[in-house]
Every structure is written in structure tokens, then in C-alpha cells.
C-alpha positions as CSV (number, residue, x, y, z in Angstrom):
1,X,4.6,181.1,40.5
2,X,1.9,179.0,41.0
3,X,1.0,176.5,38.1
4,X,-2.9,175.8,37.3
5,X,-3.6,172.3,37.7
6,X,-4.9,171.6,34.5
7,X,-1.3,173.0,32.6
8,X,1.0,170.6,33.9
9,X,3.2,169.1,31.4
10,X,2.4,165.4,30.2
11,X,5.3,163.0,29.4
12,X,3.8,159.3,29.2
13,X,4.1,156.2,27.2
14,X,7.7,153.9,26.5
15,X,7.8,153.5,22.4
16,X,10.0,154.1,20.4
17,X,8.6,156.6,17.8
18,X,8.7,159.8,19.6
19,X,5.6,162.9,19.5
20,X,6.6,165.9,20.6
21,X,3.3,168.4,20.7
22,X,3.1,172.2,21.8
23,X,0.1,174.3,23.0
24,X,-0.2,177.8,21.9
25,X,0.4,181.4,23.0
26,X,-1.4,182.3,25.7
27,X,-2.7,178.8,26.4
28,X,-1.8,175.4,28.2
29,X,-1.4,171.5,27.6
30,X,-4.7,171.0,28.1
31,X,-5.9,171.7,25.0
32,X,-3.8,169.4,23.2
33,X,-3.7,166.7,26.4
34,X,-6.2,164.9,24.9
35,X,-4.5,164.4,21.5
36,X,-1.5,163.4,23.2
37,X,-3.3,160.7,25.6
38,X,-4.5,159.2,22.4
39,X,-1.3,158.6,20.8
40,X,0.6,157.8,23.8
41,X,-2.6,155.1,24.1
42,X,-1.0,153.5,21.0
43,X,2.5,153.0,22.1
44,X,4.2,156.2,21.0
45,X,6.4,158.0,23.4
46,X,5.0,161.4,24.1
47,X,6.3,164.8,25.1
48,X,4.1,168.2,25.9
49,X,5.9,170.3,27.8
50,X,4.2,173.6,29.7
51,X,5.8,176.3,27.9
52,X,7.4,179.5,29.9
53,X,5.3,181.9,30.9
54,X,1.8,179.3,30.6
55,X,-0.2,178.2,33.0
56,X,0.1,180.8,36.2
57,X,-0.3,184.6,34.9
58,X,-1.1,186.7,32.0
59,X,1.7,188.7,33.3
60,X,4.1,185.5,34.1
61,X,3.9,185.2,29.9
62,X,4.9,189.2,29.6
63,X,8.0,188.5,31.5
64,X,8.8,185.8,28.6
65,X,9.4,185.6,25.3
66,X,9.8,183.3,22.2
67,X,13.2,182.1,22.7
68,X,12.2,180.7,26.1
69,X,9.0,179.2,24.6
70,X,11.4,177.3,21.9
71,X,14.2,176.6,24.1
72,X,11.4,174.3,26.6
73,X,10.2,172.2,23.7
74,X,14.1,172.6,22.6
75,X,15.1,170.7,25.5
76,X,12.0,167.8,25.2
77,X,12.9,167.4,21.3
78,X,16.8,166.8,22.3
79,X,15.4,163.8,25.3
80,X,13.4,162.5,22.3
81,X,16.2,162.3,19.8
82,X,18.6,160.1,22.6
83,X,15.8,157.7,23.2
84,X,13.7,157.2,19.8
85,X,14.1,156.3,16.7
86,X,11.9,158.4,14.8
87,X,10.8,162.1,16.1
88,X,7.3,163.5,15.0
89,X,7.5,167.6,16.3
90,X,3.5,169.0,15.9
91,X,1.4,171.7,17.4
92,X,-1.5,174.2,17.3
93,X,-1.4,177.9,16.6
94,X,2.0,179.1,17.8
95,X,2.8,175.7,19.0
96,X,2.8,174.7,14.8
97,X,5.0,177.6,14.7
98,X,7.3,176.7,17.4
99,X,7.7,173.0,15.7
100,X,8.7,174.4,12.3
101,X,11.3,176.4,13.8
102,X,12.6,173.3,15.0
103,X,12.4,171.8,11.9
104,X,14.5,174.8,10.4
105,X,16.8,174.3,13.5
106,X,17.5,170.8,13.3
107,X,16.9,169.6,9.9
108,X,17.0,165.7,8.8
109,X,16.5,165.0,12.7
110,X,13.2,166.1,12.9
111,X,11.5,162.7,11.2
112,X,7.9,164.4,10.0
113,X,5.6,167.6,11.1
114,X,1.9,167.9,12.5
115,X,0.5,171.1,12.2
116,X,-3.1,172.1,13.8
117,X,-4.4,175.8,12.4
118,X,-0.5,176.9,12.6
119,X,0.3,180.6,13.0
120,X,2.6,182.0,10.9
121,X,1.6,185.8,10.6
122,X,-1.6,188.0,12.0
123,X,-4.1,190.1,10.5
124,X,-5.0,192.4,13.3
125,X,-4.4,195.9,12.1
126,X,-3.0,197.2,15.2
127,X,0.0,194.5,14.8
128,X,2.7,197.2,13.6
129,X,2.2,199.8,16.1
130,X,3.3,196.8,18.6
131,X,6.5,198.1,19.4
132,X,5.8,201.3,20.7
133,X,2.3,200.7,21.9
134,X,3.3,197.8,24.4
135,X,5.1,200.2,26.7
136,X,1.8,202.1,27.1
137,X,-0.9,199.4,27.1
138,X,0.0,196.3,29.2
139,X,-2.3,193.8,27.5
140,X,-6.1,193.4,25.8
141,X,-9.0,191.3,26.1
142,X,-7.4,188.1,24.7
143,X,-8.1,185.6,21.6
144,X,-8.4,182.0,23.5
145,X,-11.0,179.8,23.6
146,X,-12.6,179.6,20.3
147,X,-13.9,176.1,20.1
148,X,-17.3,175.2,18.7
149,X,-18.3,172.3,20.7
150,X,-19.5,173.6,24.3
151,X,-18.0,172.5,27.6
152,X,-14.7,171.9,26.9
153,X,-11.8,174.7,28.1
154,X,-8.1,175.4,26.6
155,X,-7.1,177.1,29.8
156,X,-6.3,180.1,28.1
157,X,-6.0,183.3,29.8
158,X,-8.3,185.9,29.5
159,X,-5.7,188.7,29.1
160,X,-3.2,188.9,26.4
161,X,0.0,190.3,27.4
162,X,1.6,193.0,24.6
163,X,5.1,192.6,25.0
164,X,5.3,188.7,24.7
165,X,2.8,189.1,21.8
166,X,5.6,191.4,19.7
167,X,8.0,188.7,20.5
168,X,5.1,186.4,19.0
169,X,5.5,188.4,16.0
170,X,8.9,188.5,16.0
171,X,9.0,184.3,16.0
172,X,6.7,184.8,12.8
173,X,8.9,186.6,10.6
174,X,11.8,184.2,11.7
175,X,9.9,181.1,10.8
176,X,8.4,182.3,7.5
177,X,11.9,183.8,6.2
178,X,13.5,180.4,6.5
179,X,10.3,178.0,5.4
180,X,12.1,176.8,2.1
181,X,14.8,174.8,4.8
182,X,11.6,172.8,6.2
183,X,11.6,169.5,4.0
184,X,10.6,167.0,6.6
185,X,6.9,165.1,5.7
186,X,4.0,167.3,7.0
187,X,0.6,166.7,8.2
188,X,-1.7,169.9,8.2
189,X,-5.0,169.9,9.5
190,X,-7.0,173.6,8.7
191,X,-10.4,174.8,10.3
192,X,-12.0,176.9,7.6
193,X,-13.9,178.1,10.3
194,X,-11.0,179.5,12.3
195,X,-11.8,183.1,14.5
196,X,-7.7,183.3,15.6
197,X,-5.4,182.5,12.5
198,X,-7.3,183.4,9.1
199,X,-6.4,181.8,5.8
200,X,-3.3,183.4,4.5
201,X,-1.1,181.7,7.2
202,X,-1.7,178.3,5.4
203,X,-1.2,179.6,2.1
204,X,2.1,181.0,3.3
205,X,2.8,178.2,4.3
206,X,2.0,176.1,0.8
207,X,3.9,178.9,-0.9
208,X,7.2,178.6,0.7
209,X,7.9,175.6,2.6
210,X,10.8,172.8,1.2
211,X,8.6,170.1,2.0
212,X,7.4,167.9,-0.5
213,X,5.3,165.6,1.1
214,X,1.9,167.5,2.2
215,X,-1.1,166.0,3.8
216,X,-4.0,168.1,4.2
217,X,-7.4,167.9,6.2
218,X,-9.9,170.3,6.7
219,X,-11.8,170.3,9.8
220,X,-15.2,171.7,9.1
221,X,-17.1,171.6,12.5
222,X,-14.2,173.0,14.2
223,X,-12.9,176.2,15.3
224,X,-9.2,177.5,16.2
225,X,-8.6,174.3,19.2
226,X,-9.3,172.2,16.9
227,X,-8.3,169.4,19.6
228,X,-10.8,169.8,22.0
229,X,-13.0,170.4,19.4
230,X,-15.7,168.1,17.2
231,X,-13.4,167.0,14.8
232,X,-10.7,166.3,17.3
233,X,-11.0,162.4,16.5
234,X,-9.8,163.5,12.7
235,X,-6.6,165.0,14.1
236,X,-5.8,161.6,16.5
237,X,-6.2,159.3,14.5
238,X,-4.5,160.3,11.2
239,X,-1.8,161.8,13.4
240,X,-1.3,157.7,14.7
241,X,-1.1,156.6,10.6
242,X,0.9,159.6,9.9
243,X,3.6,158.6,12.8
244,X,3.0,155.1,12.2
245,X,4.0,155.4,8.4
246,X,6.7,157.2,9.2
247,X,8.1,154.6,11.1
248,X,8.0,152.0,8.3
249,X,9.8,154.2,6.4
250,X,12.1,155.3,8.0
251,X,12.8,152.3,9.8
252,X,11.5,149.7,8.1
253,X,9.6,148.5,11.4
254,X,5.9,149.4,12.8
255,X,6.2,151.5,15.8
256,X,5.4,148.2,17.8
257,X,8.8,146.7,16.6
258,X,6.8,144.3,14.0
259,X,9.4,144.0,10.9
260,X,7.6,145.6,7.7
261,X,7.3,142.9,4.6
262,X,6.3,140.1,7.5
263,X,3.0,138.5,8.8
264,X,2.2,139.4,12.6
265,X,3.7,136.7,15.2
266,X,1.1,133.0,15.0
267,X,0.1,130.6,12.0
268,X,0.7,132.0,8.5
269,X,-2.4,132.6,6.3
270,X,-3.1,129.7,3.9
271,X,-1.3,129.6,0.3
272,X,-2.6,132.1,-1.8
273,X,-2.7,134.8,1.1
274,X,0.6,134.3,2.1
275,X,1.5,134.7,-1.2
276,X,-0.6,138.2,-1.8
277,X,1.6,139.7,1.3
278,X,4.8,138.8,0.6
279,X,4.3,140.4,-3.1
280,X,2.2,143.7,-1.8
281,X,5.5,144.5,1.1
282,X,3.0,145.0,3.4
């Protein structure tokens, strides 16, 4: 099994807010490398791991299914835990997916949620004949690639195997029949634009999850890879403020270490500013 070079894993930066992100069925870490670079840029600790089956063949993937997929960002998610203080799961398409099931899975330790175009269900007709029709037909023409900015590559495959894709299907009912246990803090980002995962995944997703803190963005000049797309700078930075809040909750520090409620390290503002901090907490 020979991996392409543009789907290896990425583990990089030392803080101690962790991000663990996944890619999506049929794709690679490269079409989320570039989001991750960015935030491990800003000191958080990041994990993207090359899920089974990604990267090498169309028929590598056939041989897997979802339970492998979760069980590799399983085993990142677990490193994270031991060696951070706060731990942000996220990813696009299936990889969303694949993050709320750890969410359901692991409850108060997941610390917040970033979902890019997640995929909960499918809207392609031929979806229930699945099971009998993927021991006759080995795979179709497949779905990757839909970005609207030209030149840039998810490393996709071209094929889409039928037999991992019913396990696909089979991770979608699982996640959307437990969606009330989710109640960590989300952050949703939704192309309307979107040729892979329509609407109704999103709205499922409003309709049933436990969580009560929602942050929404629409991405309107970008298509289902959002992150190698033209909004991609949207879905980097407000991940970073997402995190970095997250951190000043939850542990009442900046993801640099800097105590919340004081004034950065060097000579305190002058009288009346000083004062103006110390009342806003900030």
C-alpha cells in the first residue's frame, strides 16, 4: 500500500489547546492541511490523521469501513486528551460526521465542535438499493473535488468504492439517532452552494442535536471543500476565536497561557484604562 504524497498525516505545533480535524470519504488531509497549518501557526496543537483506506486506492477504501475510519481519529483524540487541556474535534463532509460520533462517544471530554458542510444523510436515489447492489457493481464515477476556486486539489479519488460507501451510510444513521447526546459548543460553517451534501443534513442537524451553543457561517463563494476553497480564510480564522474562547472558558487562560481578567506581561495602561479592564474581565 503505497501512500500518495500529498495524504500524509499532519501532527504539528506544542500548545496546549488541542484540534483534532478529519478529511472526508474518499478524500485526503490535504484538503483540510491548509486549515490545520493555520491554527497550528497560532500555537494550538494539531492532529489530522490519514484515515484507513485514504490516500493509496479506491479499492484500498472498499476493504475498509467506518469503524476503522473512527477508530484512527479514535486513537489521535485519546493522545490529545493526555496532553491538552482543552480538545476541539472538527471536520468536513464525513469527517464532521466522524467528529460528532466522537462527541456522542466521549461526551464532556470533547471541549467544543467544528463542522465544515457535515454529512449526516444522502439524497442520491440509488442509496437504498446499496446493500444488494454493491456485490454487483464495484464502485461509480465519484463525488470529490467540488471546489469553486480553480487550481487547488482535495486528492480525492476518482472512483467511489460501493461497499465502504453502505458503511458510510451505515455511520449516518448511527450519528443522527444519537444527536440529542451531542451538547458540546459547535461551530458550523454551510456552503449554500454545496454539489455533495444538500441542505437537509444541516437542518437535521439543527433539529436534533443537544447542543446549545450554535455558531453558524455561511460560506457563499464556496463549494463542498470549503477549505481549499475562497472562503477558506472564514473557516481559519473563526475556528482560532472559536478554540481560543473556548480556552478562556474552560480554563480561565488564553491558549498562550496568559491568565484571563489580566493585562499582557510589560507597563500597565495609565489610570483610567487600567481601570476599564479590570471591570470588563477581559
Amino acid at each position: 500500500m503505497r501512500v500518495k504524497p500529498y495524504a500524509e498525516p499532519l501532527y504539528a505545533g506544542t500548545g496546549t489547546a488541542g484540534v483534532l480535524l478529519s478529511h472526508g470519504f474518499t478524500g485526503s488531509p490535504a484538503s483540510i492541511r491548509p486549515w490545520a497549518t493555520y491554527l497550528a501557526e497560532r500555537g494550538f496543537r494539531v492532529a489530522v490523521p490519514r484515515l484507513p483506506g485514504h490516500g493509496t486506492t479506491w479499492t484500498d477504501l472498499d476493504r475498509t469501513g467506518w469503524p476503522d475510519w473512527f477508530a484512527a481519529l479514535e486513537r489521535d483524540f485519546l493522545r490529545l486528551r493526555e496532553e491538552c487541556e482543552v480538545v476541539v474535534v472538527g471536520g468536513q463532509s464525513m469527517g464532521g460526521c466522524l467528529a460528532l460520533r466522537l462527541a456522542q462517544v466521549y461526551g464532556d471530554e470533547v471541549d467544543g465542535i467544528v463542522l465544515v458542510n457535515p454529512a449526516l444523510r444522502g439524497n442520491d436515489p440509488r442509496l437504498p438499493a446499496l446493500p444488494v447492489l454493491r456485490h454487483f457493481l464495484a464502485s461509480v464515477p465519484a463525488i470529490g473535488g467540488d471546489i469553486h476556486k480553480p487550481g487547488d486539489h482535495e486528492g480525492a479519488y476518482e472512483r467511489t468504492p460501493l461497499t465502504a460507501l453502505h458503511s458510510l451510510t451505515r455511520l449516518w444513521r448511527t450519528v443522527a439517532a444519537d444527536l440529542p447526546s451531542v451538547r458540546a459548543p459547535m461551530l458550523v460553517f454551510r456552503s449554500p452552494q454545496d454539489h455533495v451534501v444538500d441542505g437537509s443534513s444541516l437542518r437535521l442537524l439543527r433539529a436534533r442535536v443537544g447542543s446549545h451553543e450554535i455558531e453558524e457561517h455561511s460560506l457563499p463563494d464556496s463549494y463542498h471543500v470549503a477549505t481549499l476553497d475562497y472562503d477558506a480564510p472564514t473557516i481559519f480564522t473563526e475556528t482560532a476565536g472559536f478554540v481560543e474562547r473556548l480556552c478562556r472558558t474552560l480554563t480561565g487562560r488564553s491558549s498562550s497561557g496568559q491568565p484571563t481578567g489580566r493585562p499582557p506581561a510589560g507597563p500597565p495602561p495609565a489610570g483610567p484604562d487600567l481601570a476599564a479592564r479590570n471591570d470588563s474581565g477581559r
